[in-house]
C-alpha positions in Angstrom: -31.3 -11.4 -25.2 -31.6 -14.9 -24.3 -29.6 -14.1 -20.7 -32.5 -11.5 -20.2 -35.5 -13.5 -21.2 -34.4 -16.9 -19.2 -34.8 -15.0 -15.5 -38.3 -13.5 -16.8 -39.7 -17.0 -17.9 -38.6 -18.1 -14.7 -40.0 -15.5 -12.5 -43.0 -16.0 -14.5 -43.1 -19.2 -13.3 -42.8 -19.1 -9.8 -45.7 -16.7 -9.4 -47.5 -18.8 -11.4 -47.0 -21.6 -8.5 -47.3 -19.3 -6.0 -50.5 -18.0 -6.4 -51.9 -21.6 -7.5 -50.9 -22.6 -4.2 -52.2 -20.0 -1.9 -56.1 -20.4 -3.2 -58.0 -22.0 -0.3 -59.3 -25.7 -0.9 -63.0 -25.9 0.1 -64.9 -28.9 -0.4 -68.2 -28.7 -2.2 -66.5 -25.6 -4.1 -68.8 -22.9 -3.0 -68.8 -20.4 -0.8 -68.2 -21.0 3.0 -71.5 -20.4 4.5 -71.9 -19.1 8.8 -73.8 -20.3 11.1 -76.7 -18.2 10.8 -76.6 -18.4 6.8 -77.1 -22.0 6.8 -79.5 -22.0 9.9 -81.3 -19.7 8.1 -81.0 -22.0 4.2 -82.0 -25.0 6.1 -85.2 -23.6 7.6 -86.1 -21.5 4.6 -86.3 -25.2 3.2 -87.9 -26.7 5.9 -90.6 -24.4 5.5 -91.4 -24.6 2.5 -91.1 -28.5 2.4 -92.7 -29.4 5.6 -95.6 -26.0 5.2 -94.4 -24.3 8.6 -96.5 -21.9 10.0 -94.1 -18.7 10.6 -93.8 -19.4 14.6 -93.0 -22.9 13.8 -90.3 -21.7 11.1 -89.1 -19.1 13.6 -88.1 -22.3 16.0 -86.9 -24.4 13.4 -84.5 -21.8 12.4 -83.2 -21.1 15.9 -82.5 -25.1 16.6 -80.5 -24.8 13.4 -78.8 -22.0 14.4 -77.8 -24.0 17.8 -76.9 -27.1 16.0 -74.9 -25.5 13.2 -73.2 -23.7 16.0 -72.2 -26.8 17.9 -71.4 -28.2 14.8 -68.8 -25.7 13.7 -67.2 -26.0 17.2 -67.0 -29.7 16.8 -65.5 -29.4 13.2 -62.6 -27.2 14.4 -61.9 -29.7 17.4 -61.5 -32.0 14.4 -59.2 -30.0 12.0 -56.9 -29.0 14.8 -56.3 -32.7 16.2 -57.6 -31.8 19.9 -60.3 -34.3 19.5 -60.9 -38.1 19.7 -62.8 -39.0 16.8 -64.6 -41.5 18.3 -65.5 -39.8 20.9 -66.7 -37.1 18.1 -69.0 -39.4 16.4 -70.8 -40.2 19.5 -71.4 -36.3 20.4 -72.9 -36.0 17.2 -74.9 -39.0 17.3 -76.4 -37.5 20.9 -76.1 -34.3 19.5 -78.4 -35.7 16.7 -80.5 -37.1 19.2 -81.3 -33.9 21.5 -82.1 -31.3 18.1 -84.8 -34.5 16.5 -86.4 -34.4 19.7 -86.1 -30.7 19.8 -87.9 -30.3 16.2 -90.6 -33.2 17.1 -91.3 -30.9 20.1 -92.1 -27.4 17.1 -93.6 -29.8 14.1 -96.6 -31.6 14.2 -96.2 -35.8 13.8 -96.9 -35.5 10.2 -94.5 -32.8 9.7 -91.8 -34.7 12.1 -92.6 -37.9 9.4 -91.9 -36.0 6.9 -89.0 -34.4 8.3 -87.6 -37.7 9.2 -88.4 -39.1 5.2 -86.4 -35.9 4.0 -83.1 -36.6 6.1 -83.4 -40.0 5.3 -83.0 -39.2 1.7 -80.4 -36.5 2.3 -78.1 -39.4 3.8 -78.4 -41.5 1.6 -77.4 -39.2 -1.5 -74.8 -38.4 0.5 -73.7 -41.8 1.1 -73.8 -42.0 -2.6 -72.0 -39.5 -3.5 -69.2 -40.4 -1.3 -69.3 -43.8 -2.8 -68.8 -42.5 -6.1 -66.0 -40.3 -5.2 -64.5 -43.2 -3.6 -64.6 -45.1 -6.9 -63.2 -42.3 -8.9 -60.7 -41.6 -6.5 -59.2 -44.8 -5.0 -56.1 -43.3 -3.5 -58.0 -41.3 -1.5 -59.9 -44.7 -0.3 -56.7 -45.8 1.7 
C-alpha cells in the first residue's frame, strides 16, 4: 500500500508545481488590455472628465490609439533586450512631447489645463505607489 501511495503523492506533487508555474505573471493583475481597448478606456475618460464634444472625443481616442501603439512597440523593444534604455526614455519623453501637442491642437486651453492637472496627478500616484512597493519589497529595490 504504502509502495503504491508514495509514487501518487509524488505525482500529485509535481503537477501541482507545474501548473503553478506555467500561469502567466502580469503586473497590475488584470487582464492584458490592446491597443484599441485602452485607446478607447482612456478617451471614454477623457470625455467624460474634460466634457468632449463627440468630434473632439473621436480625435482624442485616435491619438491614443497611435500612442498606445507606439507604446506597445517600444515595450517589446524593451522585454526582448534590442533596445538602449536610455535611448528608450528619451523616445518617450519626445514621444510625450509630439501626442501633448497633438491633444492641445483637439482640446480647447481650458480642457488642455485640465488635461495637463489630471496627468499630473496620475504620475504622481504612480510615483507613490512605486515608492510604496519599493518599501515593502526592498530586494526588488537593488
Amino acid at each position: 500500500m504504502k509502495k503504491f501511495l508514495l509514487p501518487l503523492l509524488a505525482l500529485a506533487l509535481s503537477a501541482t508545481a507545474a501548473s503553478a508555474q506555467t500561469a502567466p505573471a502580469q503586473q497590475g493583475g488584470g487582464p492584458q488590455r490592446t491597443p484599441d481597448e485602452m485607446a478607447a478606456r482612456q478617451a471614454q475618460g477623457l470625455a467624460k472628465r474634460l466634457n468632449l464634444s463627440a468630434d473632439q472625443s473621436t480625435k482624442v481616442q485616435q491619438i491614443m490609439l497611435a500612442r498606445d501603439q507606439e507604446m506597445q512597440t517600444m515595450r517589446g523593444q524593451m522585454q526582448a533586450g534590442t533596445g538602449d534604455r536610455k535611448q528608450m526614455r528619451e523616445q518617450m519623453q519626445t514621444m510625450r512631447a509630439k501626442y501633448e501637442d497633438q491633444l492641445k491642437a483637439v482640446l480647447t486651453p481650458e480642457q488642455f489645463t485640465q488635461y495637463t492637472t489630471l496627468e499630473g496627478q496620475r504620475r504622481e500616484r504612480g510615483q507613490a505607489m512605486r515608492q510604496g512597493q519599493m518599501q515593502a519589497n526592498p530586494q526588488t529595490a537593488q
